[in-house]
N, C-alpha and C positions, 0 to 999 in steps of 0.2 A: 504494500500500500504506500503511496507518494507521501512524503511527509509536506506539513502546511509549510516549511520553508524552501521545499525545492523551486518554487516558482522565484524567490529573490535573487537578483542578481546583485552582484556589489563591484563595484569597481576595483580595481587594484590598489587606488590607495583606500580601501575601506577595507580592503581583506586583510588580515592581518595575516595570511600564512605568507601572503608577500614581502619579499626581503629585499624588493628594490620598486625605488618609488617609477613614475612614466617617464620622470624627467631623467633618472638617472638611465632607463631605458634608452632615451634617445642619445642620449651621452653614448652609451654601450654601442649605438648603432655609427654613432660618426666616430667616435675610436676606429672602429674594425672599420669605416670606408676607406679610414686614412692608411693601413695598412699594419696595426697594432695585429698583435694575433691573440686569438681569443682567450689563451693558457694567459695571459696578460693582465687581460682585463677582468677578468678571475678573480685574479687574486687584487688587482684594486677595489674590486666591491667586496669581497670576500662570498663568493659563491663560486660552483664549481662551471667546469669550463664544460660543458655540456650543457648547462643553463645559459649561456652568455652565447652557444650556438643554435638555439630556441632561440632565444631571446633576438639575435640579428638575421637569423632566416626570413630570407623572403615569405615563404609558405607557413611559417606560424603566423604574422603577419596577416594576411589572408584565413585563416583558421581563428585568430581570434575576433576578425570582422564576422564571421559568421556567430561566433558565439555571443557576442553583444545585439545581435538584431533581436 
């Protein structure tokens, strides 16, 4: 049975499982244009570098546009 809060959605700065704010997202995304590598920028936010290739993929990107509609 769905529970009454699956229907909320929260932003990322509202979630609190999030460990990095939108802004420092776009931060993460113009590092790695410039050519920083993602093992890098890791460890400047302190998460791991498989989140920071989430995080500047194209296609998450597009995958989270879908999940805020």
């Amino acid at each position: 049975m769905p529970s009454p809060t699956d229907k909320i959605r929260l932003t990322r700065e509202q979630d609190r499982r999030s460990k990095v704010t939108e802004e420092q997202r776009r931060k993460m995304r113009a590092l790695y244009a410039e050519g920083i590598p993602q093992y890098v920028i890791a460890k400047k936010y302190g998460i791991s570098q498989s989140a920071v290739s989430y995080i500047v993929s194209p296609k998450a990107h597009e995958n989270l546009r879908k999940y805020r509609q």
